[in-house]
Structures are given as structure tokens and as C-alpha cells.
C-alpha positions as CSV (number, residue, x, y, z in Angstrom):
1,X,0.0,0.0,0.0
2,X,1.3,3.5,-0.8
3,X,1.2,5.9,2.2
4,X,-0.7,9.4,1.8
5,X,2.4,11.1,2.0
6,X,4.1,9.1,-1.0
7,X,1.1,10.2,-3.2
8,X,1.6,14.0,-2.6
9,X,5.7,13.7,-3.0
10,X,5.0,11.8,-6.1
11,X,2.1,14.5,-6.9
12,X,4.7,16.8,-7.0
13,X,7.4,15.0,-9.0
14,X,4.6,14.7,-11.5
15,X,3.9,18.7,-11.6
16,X,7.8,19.5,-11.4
17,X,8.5,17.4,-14.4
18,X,5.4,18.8,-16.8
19,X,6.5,22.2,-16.0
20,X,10.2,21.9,-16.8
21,X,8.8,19.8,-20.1
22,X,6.4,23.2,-21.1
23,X,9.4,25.5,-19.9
24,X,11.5,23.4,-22.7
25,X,8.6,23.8,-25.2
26,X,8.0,27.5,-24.6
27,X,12.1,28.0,-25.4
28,X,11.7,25.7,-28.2
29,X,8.4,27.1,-29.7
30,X,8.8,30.8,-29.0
31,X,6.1,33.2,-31.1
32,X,5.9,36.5,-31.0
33,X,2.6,37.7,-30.9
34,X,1.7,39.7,-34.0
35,X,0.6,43.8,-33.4
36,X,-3.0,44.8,-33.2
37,X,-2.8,46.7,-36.2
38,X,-1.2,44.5,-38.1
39,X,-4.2,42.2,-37.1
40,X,-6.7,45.0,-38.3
41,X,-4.8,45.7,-41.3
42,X,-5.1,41.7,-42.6
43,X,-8.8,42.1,-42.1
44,X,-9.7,45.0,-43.9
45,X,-7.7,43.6,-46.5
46,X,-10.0,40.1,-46.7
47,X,-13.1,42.6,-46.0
48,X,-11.8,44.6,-49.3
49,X,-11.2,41.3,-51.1
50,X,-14.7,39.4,-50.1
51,X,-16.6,42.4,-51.4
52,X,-14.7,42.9,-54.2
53,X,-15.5,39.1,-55.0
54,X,-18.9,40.0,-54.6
55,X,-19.7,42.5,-56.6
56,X,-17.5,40.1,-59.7
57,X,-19.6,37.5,-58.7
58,X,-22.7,39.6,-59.1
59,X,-21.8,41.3,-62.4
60,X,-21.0,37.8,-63.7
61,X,-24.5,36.4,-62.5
62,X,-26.8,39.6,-63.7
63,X,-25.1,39.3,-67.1
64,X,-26.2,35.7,-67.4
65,X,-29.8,36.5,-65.7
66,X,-30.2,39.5,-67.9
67,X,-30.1,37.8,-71.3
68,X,-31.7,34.4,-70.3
69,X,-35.2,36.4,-68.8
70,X,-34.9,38.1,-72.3
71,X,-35.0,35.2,-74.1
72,X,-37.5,33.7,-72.2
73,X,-39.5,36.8,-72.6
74,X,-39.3,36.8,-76.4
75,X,-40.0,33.2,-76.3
76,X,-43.3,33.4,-74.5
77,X,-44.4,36.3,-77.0
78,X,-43.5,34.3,-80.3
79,X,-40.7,36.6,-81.0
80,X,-38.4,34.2,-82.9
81,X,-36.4,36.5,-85.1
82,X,-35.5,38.7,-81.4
83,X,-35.1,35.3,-79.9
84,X,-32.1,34.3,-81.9
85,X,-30.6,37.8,-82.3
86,X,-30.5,37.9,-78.2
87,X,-29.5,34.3,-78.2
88,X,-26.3,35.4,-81.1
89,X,-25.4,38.5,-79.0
90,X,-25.2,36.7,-75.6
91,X,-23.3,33.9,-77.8
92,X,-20.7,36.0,-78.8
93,X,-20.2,38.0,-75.3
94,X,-19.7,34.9,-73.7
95,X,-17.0,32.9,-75.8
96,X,-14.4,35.6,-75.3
97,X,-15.6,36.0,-71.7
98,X,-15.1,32.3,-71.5
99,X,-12.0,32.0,-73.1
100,X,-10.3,35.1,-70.8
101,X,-11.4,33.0,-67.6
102,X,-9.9,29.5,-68.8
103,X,-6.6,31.2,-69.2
104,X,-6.4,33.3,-66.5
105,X,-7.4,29.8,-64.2
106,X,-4.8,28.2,-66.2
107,X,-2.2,30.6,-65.4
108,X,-2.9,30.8,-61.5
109,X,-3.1,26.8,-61.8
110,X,0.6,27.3,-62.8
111,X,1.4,29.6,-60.3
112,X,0.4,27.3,-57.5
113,X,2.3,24.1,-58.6
């Protein structure tokens, strides 16, 4: 049997050796903790850059939207000839659109690897 006085010196062994081990890991691991401002600084930047990314993203969507309601619109009135001219003009918009965004994923795909 172990005496009540054996658990509390061995208690203390215990707590003595976990502190020298995080005293080692603090000296080993040392960070320095970054500025407030700094802090502030890299969110306004992501702030900037989400609504930036937003309003892309929206421009991109309403330009799609806008043509497909108007073709759907001349559609439901029997406006064939308007129909194809809308469907033509969206056509050509879109292919270079297209073609600008494949290469500029295919150049930040680059960049990354």
C-alpha cells in the first residue's frame, strides 16, 4: 500500500517534471505575438477582397440572368427572329468571356504548382 504522503511527493514529482517539459517547449516554440494593427490591417484587406469578390460574382450572374429572362421573354411572345438575335449576341459575349477566364485559371493553376 502506498502511504498518503508518498502520493503527494509523487504528486509533486509529477507537476515538477510537466512544468520543466512546457518551460522546454516555450524556449523551443517561441512566437511572438503579431501587433493589433497588423491584425486589423489583414482584415480589412480580406473585407476589401470578399466584397470585391462579390460584386465580380454579381456582375457575372446579372449578365447571365439578364439575357436568359430576355429570351424567355421573347420566347413566351412568339418573337423568334428577337429570340435568336439575343441568343447570337449573348453567344458572342460569352466565348471571349469564357475564353479570358480558362486562361487566367490556367495561369494561376501554374502559379500554384
Amino acid at each position: 500500500m502506498t502511504k498518503p504522503t508518498d502520493d503527494g511527493k509523487h504528486e509533486e514529482q509529477l507537476i515538477q517534471a510537466l512544468q520543466e517539459t512546457w518551460s522546454n517547449l516555450d524556449r523551443t516554440f517561441e512566437t511572438e505575438l503579431t501587433p493589433l494593427p497588423d491584425w486589423e490591417a489583414v482584415v480589412r484587406e480580406q473585407r476589401r477582397s470578399a466584397k470585391r469578390k462579390m460584386w465580380k460574382e454579381l456582375a457575372i450572374l446579372w449578365s447571365v440572368a439578364i439575357p436568359v429572362l430576355g429570351m424567355l421573354f421573347f420566347l413566351a411572345t412568339g418573337m423568334l427572329p428577337l429570340l435568336i438575335a439575343v441568343e447570337a449576341a449573348a453567344t458572342a459575349a460569352a466565348v471571349p468571356l469564357l475564353i479570358g477566364e480558362i486562361k487566367r485559371m490556367g495561369r494561376t493553376a501554374k502559379g500554384r504548382s
